[in-house]
DSSP file (Angstrom, degrees, kcal/mol; ACC not computed):
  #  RESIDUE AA STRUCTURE BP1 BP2  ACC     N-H-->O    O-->H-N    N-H-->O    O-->H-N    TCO  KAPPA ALPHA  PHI   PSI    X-CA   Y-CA   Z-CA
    1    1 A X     >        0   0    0      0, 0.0     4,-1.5     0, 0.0     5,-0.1   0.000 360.0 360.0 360.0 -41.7    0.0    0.0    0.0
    2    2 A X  H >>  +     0   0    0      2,-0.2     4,-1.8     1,-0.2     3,-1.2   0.984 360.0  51.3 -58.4 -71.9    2.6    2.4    0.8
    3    3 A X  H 3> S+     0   0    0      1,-0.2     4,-1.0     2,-0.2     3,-0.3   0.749 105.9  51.2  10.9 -90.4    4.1    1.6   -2.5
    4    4 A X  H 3> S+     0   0    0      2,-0.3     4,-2.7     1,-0.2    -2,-0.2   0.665 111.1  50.7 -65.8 -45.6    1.0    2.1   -4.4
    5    5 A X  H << S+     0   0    0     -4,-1.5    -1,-0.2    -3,-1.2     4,-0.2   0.894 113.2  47.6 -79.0 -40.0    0.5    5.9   -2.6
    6    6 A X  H  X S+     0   0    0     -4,-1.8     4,-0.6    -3,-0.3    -2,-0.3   0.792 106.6  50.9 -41.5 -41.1    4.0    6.7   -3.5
    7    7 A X  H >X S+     0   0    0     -4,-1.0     4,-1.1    -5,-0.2     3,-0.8   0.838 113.2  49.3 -80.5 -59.8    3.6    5.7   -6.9
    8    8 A X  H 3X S+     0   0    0     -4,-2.7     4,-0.6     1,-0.2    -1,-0.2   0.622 115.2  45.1 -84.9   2.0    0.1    8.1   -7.1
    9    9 A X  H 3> S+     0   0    0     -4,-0.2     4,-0.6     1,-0.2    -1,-0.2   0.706 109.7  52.8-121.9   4.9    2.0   11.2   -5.5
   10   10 A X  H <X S+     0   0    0     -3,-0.8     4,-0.8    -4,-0.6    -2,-0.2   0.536 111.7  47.0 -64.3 -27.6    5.0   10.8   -7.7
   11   11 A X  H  X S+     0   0    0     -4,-1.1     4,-0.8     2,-0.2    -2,-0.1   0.609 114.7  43.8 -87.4 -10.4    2.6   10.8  -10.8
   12   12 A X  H >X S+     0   0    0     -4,-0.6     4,-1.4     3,-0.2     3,-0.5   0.937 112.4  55.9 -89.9 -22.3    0.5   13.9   -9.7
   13   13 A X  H 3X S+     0   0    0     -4,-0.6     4,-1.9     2,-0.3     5,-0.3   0.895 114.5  38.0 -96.4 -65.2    3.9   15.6   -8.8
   14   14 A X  H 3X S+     0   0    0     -4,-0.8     4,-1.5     1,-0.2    -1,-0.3   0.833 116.5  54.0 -59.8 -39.7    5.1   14.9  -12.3
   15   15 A X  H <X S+     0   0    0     -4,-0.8     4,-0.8    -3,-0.5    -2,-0.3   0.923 108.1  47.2 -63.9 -52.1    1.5   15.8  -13.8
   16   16 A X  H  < S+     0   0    0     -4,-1.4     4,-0.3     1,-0.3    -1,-0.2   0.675 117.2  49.2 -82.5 -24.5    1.4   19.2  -12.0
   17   17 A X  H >X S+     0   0    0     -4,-1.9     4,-0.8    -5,-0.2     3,-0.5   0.834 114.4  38.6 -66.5 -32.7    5.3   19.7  -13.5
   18   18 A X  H 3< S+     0   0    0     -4,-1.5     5,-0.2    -5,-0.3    -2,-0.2   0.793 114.0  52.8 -95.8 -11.0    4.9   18.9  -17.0
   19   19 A X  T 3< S+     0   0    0     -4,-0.8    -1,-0.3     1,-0.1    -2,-0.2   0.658 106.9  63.4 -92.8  -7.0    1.2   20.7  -17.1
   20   20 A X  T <4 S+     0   0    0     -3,-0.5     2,-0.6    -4,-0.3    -2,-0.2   0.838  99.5  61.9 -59.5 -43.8    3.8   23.7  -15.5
   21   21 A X  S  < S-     0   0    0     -4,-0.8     2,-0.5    21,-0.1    20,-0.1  -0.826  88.6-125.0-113.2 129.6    5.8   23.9  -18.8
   22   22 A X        -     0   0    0     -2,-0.6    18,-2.6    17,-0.0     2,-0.3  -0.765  30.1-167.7 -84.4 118.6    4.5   24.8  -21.9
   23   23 A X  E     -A   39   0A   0     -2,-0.5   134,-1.6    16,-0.2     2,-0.4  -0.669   4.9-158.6-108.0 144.0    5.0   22.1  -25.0
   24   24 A X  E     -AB  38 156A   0     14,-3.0    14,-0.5    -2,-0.3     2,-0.4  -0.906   8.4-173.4-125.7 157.4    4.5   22.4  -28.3
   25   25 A X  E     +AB  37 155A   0    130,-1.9   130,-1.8    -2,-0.4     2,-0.2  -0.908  27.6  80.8-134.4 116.5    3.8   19.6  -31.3
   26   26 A X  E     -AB  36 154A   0     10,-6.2    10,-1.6    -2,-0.4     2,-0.5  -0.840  63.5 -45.6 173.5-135.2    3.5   19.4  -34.9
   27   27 A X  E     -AB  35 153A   0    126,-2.8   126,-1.2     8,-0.3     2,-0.4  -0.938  22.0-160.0-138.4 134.1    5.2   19.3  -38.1
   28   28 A X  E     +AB  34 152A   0      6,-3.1     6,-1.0    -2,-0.5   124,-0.2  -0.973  25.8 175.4-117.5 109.6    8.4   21.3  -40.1
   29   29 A X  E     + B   0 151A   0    122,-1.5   122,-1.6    -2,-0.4     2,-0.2  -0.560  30.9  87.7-134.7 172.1    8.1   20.8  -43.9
   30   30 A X  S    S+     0   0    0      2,-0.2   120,-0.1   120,-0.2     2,-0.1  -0.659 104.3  16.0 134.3 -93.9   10.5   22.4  -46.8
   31   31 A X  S    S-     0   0    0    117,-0.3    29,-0.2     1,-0.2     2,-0.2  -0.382 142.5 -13.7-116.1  56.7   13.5   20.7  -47.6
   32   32 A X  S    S-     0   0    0     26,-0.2     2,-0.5    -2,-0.1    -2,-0.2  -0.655  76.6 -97.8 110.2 173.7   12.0   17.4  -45.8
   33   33 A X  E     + C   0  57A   0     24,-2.5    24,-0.8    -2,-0.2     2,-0.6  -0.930  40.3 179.5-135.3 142.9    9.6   16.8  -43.8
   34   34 A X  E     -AC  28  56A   0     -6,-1.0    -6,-3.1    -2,-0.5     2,-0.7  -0.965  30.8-132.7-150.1 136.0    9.9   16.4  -40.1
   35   35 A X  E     -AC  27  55A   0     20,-1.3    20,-1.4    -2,-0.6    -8,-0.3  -0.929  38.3-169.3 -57.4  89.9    7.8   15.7  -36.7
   36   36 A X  E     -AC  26  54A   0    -10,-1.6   -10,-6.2    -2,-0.7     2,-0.4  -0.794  14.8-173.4-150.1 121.8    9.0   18.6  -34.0
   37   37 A X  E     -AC  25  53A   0     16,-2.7    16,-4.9    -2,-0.2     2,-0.2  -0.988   7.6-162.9-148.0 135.5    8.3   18.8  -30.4
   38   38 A X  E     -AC  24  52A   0    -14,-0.5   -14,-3.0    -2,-0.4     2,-0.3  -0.711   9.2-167.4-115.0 160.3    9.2   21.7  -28.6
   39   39 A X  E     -A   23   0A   0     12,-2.3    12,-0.4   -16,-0.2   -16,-0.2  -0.951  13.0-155.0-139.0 108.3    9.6   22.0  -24.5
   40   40 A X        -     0   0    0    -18,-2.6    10,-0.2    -2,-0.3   -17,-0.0  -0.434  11.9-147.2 -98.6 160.6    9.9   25.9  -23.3
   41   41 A X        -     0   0    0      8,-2.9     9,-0.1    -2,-0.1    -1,-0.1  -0.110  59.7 -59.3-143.7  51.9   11.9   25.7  -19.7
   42   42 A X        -     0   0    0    -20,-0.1     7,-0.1   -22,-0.1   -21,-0.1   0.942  65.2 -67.8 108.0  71.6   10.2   28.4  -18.4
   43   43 A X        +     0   0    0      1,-0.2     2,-0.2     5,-0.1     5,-0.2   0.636  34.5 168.3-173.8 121.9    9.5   32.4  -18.9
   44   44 A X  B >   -N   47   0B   0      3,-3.1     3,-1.0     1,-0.0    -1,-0.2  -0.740  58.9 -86.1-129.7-167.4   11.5   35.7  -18.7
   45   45 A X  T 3  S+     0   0    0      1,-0.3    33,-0.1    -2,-0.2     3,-0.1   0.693 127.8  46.1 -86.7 -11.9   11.0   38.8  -19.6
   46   46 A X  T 3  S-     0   0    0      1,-0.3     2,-0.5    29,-0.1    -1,-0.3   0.189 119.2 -86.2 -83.9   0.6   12.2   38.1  -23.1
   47   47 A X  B <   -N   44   0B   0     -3,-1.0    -3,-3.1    40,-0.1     2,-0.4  -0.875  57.5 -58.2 124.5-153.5   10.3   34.8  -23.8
   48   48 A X        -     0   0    0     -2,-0.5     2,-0.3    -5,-0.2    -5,-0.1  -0.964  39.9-131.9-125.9 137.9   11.1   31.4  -23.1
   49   49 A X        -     0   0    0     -2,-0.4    -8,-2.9    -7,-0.1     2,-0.2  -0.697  35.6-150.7 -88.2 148.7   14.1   29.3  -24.1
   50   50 A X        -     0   0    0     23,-3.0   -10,-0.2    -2,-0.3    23,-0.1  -0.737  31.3-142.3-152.2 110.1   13.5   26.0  -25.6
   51   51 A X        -     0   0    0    -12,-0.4   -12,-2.3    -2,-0.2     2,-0.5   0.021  26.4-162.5 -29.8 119.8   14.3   22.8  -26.2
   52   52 A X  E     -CD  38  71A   0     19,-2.1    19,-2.6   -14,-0.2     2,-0.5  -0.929   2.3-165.5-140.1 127.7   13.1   21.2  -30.1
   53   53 A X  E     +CD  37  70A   0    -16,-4.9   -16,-2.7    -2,-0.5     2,-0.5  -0.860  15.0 176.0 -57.9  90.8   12.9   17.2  -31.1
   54   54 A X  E     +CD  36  69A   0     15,-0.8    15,-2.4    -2,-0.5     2,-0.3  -0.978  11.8 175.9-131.2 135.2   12.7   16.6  -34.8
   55   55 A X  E     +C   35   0A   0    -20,-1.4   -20,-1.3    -2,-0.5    13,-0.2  -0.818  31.4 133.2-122.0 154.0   12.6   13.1  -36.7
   56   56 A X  E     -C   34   0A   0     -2,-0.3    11,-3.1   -22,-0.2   -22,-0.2  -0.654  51.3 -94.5 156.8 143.1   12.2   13.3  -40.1
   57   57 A X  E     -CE  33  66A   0    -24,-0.8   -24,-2.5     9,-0.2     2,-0.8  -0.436  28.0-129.4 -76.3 150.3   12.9   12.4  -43.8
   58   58 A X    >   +     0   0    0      7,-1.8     3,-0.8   -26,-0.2   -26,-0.2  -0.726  39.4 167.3 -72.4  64.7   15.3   14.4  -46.4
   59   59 A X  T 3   +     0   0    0     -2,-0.8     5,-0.1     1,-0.2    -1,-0.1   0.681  54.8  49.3 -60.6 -28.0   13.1   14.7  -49.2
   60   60 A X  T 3  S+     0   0    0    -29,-0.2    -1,-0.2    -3,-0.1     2,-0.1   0.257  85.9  86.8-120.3  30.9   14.3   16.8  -51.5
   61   61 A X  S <  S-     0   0    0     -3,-0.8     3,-0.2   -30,-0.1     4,-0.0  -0.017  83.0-108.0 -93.8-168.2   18.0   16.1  -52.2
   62   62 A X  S    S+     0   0    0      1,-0.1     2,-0.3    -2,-0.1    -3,-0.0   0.158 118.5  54.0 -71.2 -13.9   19.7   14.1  -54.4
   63   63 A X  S    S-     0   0    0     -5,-0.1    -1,-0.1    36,-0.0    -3,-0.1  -0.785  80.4-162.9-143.7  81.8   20.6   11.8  -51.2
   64   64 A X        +     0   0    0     -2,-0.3    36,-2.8    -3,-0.2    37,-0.2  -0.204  34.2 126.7 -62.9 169.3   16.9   11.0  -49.6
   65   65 A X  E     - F   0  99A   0     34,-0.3    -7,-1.8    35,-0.2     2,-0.3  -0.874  52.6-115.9 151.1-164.4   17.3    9.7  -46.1
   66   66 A X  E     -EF  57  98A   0     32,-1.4    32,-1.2    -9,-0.2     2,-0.3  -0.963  24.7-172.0-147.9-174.6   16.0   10.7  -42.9
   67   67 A X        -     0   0    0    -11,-3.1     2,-0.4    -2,-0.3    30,-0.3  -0.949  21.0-138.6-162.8 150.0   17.7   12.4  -39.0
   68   68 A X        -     0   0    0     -2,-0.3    28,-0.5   -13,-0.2     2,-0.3  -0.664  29.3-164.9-101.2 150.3   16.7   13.1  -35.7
   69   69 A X  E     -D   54   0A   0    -15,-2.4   -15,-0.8    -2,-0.4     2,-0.2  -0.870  11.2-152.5-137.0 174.6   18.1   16.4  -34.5
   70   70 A X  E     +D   53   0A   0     -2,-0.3    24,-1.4   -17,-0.2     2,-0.4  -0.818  18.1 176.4-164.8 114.2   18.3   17.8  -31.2
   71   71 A X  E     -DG  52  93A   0    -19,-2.6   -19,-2.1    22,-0.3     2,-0.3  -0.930  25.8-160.8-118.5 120.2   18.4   21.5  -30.6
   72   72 A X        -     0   0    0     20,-2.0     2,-0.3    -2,-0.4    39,-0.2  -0.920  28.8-160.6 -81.7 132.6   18.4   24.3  -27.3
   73   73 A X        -     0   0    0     -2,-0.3   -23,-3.0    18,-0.1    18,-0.2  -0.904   9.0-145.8-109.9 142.5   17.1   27.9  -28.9
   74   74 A X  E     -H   90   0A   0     16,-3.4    16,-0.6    -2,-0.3     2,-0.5  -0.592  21.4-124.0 -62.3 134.4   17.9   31.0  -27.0
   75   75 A X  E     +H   89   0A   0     -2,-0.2    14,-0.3     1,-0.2   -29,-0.1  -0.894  30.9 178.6-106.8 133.1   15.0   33.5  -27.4
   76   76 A X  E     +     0   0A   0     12,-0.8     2,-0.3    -2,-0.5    -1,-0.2   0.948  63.4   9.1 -57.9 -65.0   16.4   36.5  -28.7
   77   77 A X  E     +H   88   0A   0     11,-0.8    11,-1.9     2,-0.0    -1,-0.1  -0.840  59.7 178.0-116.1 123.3   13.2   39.3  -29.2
   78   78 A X  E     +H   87   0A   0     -2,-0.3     9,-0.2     9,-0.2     2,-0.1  -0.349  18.9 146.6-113.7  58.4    9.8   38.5  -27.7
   79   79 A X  E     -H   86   0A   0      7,-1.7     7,-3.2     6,-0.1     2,-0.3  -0.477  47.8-105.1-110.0 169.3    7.0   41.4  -28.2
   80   80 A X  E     +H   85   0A   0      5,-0.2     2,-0.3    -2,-0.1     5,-0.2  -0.504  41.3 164.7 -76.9 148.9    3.1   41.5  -28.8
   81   81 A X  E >   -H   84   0A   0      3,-1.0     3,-1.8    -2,-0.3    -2,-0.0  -0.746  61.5  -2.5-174.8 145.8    1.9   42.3  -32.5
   82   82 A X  T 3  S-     0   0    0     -2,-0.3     2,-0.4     1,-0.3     3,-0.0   0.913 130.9 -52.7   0.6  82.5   -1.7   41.7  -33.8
   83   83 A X  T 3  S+     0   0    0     35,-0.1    -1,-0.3     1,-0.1     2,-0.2  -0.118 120.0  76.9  80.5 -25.2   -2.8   40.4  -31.1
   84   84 A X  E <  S-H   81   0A   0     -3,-1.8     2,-1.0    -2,-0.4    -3,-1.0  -0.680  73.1 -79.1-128.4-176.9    0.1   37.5  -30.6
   85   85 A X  E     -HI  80 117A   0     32,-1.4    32,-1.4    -5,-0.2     2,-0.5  -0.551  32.3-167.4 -50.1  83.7    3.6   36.4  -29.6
   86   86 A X  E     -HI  79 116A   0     -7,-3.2    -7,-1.7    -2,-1.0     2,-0.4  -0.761   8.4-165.3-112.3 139.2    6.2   36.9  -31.7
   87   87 A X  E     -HI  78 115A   0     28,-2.5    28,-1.9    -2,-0.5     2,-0.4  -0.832  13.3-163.0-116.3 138.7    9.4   35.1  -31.1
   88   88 A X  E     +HI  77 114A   0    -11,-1.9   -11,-0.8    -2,-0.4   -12,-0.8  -0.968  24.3 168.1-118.5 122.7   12.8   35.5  -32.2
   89   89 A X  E     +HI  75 113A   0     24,-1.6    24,-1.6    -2,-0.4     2,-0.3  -0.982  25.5 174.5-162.0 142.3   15.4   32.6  -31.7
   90   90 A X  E     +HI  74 112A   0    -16,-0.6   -16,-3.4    -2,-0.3    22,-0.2  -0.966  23.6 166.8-141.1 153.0   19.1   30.9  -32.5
   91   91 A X  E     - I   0 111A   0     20,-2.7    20,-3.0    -2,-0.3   -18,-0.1  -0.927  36.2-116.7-161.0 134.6   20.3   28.0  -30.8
   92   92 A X  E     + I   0 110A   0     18,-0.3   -20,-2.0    -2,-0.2     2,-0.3  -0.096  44.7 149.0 -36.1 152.5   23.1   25.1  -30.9
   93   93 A X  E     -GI  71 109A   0     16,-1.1    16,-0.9   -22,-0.2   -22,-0.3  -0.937  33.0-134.2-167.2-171.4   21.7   21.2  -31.5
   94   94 A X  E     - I   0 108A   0    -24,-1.4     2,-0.4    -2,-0.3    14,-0.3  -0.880  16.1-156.4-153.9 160.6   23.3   18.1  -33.2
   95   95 A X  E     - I   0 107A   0     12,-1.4    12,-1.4    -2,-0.2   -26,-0.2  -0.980   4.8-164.0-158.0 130.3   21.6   15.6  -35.7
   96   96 A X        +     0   0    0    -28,-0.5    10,-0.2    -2,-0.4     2,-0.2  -0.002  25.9 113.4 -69.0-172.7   22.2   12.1  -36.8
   97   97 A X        -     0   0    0      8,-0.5     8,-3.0   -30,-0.3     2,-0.4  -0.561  49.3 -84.6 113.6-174.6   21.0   10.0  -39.7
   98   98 A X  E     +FJ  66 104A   0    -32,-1.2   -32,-1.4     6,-0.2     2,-0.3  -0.915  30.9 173.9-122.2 133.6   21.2    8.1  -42.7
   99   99 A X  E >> S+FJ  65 103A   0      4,-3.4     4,-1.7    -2,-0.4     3,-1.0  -0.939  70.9  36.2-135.2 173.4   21.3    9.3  -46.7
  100  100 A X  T 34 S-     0   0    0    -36,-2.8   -35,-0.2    -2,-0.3    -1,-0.1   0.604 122.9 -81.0  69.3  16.3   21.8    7.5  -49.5
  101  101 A X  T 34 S+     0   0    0    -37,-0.2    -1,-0.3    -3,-0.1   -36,-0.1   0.341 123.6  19.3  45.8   1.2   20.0    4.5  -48.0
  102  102 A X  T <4 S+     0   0    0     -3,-1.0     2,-0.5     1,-0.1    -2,-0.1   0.073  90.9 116.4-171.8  39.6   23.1    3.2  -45.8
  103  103 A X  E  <  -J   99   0A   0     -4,-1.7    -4,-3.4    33,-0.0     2,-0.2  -0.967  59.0-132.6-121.9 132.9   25.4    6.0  -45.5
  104  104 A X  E     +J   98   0A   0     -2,-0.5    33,-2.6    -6,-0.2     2,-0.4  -0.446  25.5 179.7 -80.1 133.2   26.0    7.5  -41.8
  105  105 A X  E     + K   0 136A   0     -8,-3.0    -8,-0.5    -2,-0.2     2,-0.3  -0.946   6.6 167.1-129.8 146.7   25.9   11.1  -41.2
  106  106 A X  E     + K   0 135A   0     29,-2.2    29,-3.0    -2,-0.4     2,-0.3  -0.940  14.3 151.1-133.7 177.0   26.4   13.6  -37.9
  107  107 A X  E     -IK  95 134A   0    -12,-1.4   -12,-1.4    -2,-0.3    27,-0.3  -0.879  45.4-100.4-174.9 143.8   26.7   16.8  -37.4
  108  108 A X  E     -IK  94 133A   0     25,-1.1    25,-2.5    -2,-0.3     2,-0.3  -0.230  37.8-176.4 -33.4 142.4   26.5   20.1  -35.7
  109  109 A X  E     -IK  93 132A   0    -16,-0.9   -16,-1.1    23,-0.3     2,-0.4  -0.990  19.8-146.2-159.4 159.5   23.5   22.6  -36.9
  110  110 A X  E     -IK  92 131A   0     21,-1.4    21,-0.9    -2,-0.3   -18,-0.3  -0.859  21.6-150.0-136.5  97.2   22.8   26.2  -35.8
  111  111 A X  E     +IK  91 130A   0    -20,-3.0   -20,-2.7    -2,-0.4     2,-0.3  -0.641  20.6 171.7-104.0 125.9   18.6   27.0  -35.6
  112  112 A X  E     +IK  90 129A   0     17,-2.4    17,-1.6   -22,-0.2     2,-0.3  -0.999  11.1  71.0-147.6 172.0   17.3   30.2  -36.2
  113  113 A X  E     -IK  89 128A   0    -24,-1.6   -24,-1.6    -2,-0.3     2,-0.3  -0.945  54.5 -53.2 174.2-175.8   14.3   31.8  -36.6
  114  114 A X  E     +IK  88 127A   0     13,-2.5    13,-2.8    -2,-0.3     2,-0.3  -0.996  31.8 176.7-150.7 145.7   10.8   33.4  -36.2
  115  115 A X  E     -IK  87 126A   0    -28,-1.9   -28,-2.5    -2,-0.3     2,-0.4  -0.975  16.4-146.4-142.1 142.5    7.8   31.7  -34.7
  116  116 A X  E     -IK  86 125A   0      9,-1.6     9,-2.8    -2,-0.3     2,-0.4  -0.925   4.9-154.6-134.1 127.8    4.1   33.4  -34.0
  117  117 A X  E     -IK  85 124A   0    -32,-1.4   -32,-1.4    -2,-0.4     7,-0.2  -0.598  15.6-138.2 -84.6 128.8    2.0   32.3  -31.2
  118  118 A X        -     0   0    0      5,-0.9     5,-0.3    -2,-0.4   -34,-0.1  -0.651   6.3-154.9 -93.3 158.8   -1.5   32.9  -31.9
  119  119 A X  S    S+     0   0    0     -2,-0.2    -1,-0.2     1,-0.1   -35,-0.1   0.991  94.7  50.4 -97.3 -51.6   -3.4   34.6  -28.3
  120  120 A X  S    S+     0   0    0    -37,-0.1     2,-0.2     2,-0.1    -1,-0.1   0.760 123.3  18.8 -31.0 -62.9   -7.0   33.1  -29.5
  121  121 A X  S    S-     0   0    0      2,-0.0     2,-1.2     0, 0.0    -3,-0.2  -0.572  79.2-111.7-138.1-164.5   -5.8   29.8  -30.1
  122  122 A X        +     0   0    0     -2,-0.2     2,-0.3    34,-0.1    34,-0.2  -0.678  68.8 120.7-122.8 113.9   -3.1   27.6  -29.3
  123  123 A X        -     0   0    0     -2,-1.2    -5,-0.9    -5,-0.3    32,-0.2  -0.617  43.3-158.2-150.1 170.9   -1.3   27.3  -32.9
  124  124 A X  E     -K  117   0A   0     30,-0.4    30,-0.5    -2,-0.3    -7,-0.2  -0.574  12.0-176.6-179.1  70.0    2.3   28.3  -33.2
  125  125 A X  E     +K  116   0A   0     -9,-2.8    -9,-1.6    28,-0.2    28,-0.3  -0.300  15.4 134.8 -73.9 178.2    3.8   29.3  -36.8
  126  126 A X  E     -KL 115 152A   0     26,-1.1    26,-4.0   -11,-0.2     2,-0.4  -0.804  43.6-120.6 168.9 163.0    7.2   30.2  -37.9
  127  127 A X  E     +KL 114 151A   0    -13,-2.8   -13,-2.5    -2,-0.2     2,-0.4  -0.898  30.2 175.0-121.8 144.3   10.0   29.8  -40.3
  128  128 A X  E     -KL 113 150A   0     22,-3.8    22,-3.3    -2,-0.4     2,-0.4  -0.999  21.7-150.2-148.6 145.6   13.5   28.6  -39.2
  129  129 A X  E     -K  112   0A   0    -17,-1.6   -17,-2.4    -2,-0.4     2,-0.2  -0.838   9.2-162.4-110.8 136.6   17.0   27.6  -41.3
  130  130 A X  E     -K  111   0A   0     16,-0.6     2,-0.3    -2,-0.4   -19,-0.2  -0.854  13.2-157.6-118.9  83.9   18.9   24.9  -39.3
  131  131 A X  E     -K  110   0A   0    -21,-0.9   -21,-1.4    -2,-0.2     2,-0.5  -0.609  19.8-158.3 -63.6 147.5   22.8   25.3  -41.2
  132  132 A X  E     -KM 109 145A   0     13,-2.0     2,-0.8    -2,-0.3    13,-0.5  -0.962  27.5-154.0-132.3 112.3   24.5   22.1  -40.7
  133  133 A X  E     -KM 108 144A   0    -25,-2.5   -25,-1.1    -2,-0.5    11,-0.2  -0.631  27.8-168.3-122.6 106.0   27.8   21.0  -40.6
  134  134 A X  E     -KM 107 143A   0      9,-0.8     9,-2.1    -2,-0.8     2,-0.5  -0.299  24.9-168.6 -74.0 139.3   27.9   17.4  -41.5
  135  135 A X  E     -K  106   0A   0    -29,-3.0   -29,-2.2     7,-0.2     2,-0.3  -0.990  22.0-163.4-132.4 132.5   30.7   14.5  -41.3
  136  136 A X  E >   -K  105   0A   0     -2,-0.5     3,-0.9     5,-0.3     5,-0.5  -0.781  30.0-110.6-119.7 156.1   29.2   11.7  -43.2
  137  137 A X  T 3  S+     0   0    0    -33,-2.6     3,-0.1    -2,-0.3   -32,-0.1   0.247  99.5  89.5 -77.6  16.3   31.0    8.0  -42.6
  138  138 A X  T 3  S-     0   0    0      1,-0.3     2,-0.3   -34,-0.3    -1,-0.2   0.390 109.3 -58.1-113.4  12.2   32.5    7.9  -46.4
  139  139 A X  S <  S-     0   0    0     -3,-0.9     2,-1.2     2,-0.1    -1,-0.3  -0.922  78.5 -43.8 151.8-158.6   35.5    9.6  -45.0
  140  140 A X  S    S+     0   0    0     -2,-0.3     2,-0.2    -3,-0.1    -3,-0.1  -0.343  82.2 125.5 -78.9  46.9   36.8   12.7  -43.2
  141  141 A X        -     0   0    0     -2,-1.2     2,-0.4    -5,-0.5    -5,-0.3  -0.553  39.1-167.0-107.8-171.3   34.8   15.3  -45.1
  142  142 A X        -     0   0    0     -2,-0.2     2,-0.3    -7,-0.2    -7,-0.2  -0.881   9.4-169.6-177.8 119.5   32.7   17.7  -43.4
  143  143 A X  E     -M  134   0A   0     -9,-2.1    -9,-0.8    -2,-0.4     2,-0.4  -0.881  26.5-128.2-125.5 163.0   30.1   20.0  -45.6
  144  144 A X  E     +M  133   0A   0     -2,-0.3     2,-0.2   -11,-0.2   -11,-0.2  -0.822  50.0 155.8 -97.7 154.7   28.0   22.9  -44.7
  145  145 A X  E     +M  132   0A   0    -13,-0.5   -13,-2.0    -2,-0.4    -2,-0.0  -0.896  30.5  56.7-171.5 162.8   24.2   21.9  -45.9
  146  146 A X        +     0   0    0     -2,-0.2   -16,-0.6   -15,-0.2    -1,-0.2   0.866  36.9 152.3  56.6  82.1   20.7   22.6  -45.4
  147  147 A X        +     0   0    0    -18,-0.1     2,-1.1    -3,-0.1   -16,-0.1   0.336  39.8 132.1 -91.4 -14.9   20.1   26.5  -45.9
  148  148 A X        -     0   0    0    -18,-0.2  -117,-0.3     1,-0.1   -18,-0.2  -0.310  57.2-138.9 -45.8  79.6   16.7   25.3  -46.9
  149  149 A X        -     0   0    0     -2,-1.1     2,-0.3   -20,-0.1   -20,-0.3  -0.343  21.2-152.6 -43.0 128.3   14.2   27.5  -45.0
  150  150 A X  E     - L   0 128A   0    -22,-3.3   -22,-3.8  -120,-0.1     2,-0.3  -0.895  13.4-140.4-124.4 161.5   11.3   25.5  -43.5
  151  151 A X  E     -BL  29 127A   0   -122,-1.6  -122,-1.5    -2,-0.3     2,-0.3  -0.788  25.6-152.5-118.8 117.5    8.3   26.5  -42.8
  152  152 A X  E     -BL  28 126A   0    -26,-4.0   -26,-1.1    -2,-0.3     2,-0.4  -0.960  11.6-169.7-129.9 147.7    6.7   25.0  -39.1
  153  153 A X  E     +B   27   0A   0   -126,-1.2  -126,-2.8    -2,-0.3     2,-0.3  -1.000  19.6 168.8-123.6  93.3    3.0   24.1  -37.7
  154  154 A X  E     -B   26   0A   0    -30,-0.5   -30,-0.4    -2,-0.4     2,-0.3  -0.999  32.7-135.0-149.6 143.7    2.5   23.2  -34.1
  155  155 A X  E     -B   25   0A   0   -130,-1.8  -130,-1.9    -2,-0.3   -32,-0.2  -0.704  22.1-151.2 -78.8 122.7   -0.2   22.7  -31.3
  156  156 A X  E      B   24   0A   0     -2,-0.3  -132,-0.2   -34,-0.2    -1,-0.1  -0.214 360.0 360.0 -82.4 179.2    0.7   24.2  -28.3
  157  157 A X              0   0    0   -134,-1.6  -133,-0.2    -2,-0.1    -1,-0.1   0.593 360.0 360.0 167.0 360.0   -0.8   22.3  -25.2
């Protein structure tokens, strides 16, 4: 029994944290197409810094594949205008994957960008360039890639 009460005040504990921090979900399309979930870690007087997730395919190269990334953004500029958020932000990350079907990639990437939070409803656009500097497994090279502005779509909640 004791157990069992721990175990229910360790899951509202967690519930009342994660409902604390505002998350976002949804989709970043462009030069690929990608699944992104973002995690803010908390509010200043300039916005929120945040954590963003992305899996996703390379669609539109010459060398399909797909990568998980993994980013922290800063946010630079936060102010109101008609009516909603708008946020300005660059952040370090790094990203795995495959192209070519069986060739091994990482790399370094540098996200920036501009997102608007709508006040009405909880949607979240923006456009963001991730530059990338990739070392792929077919030898010691290292290129700079994916200037490809994308365009992103997420439910906040």
């Amino acid at each position: 029994m004791k157990k069992f009460i721990l175990a229910a005040v360790v899951l509202l504990c967690a519930g009342l944290v994660a409902t604390a921090q505002p998350r976002s979900f949804g989709l970043r399309f462009g030069g690929g197409l990608e699944i992104s979930y973002q995690h803010n870690l908390g509010s200043s007087s300039q916005g929120s810094n945040f954590f963003e997730f992305d899996a996703g395919v390379l669609g539109y190269t010459n060398y399909p594949g797909y990568r998980l990334s993994a980013v922290y953004d800063f946010t630079l500029l936060n102010f109101n205008f008609l009516g909603g958020d708008w946020n300005m932000f660059l952040g370090p990350g790094v990203t795995i994957g495959m192209y070519d079907r069986s060739k091994f990639m990482g790399g370094l990437v540098v996200q920036y960008g501009l997102s608007y939070d709508f006040a009405s409803i909880p949607l979240s656009i923006g456009i963001d360039t991730r530059p990338c500097f990739i070392f792929s497994a077919d030898g010691a090279t290292m290129s700079f890639k994916e200037m490809i502005p994308m365009a992103s779509l997420r439910w906040k909640f």
